[in-house]
N, C-alpha and C positions, 0 to 999 in steps of 0.2 A: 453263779460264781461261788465258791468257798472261803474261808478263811486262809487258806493255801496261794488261792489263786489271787489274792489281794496282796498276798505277802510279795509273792513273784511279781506282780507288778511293778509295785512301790519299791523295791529292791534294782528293778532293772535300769533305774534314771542313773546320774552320772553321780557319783560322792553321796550316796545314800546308805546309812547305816539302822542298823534295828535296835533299838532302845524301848525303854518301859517306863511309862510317866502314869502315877495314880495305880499301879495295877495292870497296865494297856498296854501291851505294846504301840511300840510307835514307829515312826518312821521318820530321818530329821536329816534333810541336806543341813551342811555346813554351820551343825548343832542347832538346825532352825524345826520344829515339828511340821511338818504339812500332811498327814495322815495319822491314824489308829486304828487298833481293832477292837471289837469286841464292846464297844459301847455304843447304844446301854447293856447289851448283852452279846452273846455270840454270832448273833445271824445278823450283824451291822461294823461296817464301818464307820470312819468319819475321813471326810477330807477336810483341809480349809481354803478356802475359794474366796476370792474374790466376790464381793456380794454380785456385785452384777452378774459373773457367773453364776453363782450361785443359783439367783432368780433364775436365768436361761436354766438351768439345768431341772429344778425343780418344777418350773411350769411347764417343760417339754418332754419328763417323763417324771410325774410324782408317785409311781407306783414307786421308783427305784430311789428319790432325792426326797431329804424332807428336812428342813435347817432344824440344829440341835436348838431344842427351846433356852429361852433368856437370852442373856446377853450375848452369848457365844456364840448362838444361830442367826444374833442380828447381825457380827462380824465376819458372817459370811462361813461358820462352821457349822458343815453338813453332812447330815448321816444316809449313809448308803447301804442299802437292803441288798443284801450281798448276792439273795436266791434271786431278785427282782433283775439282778445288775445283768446284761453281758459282756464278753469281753471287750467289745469296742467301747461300750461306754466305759467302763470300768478303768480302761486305760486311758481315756479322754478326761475324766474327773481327776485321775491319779496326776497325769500331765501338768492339768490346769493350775493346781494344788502346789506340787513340785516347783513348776515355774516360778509363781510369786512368790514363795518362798525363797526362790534363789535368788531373783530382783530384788527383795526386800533385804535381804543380809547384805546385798552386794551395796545398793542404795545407804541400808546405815551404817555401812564400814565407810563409805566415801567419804561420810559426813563427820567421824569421829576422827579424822587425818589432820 
């Protein structure tokens, strides 16, 4: 997969818009981030996952998942080796990501009412 084809993914979910946070583009349903590119460098995304996901993903292909180190990879943000990645995974990580970001925004709107 490319930089291109990550973009296309993350783009295809529902209320997704393309923003730049640190330098990175990103990707943020409902101003929430749940992807980036290019870090640490060009040949890597990032998602954020769900740790449990997370684990499943990275122990079930660590060629392509590997959690971003410190504190961030223990909250379940992980970088995806975009040459490693295909497109089914790629759209299943993108998914995974998207999702709980959308529960989580919807979850803390509920609670500030």
């Amino acid at each position: 997969m490319t930089s291109d084809d990550f973009r296309r993914f993350a783009l295809s979910f529902p209320d997704v818009v393309e923003s730049s946070h640190m330098g990175h583009p990103d990707f943020r349903v409902n101003g929430k981030i749940f992807a980036t590119l290019h870090y640490p460098d060009k040949s890597w995304g990032m998602v954020k996952l769900p740790p449990e996901d997370q684990q499943t993903l990275v122990h079930a292909q660590p060629e392509v998942f590997v959690p971003v180190k410190g504190a961030w990879g223990r909250q379940g943000s992980t970088n995806v080796h975009l040459q490693a990645a295909d497109a089914s995974t790629l759209s299943q990580a993108l998914g995974l990501a998207w999702r709980d970001a959308s529960v989580r925004r919807a979850r803390n709107s509920r609670k500030g009412r």
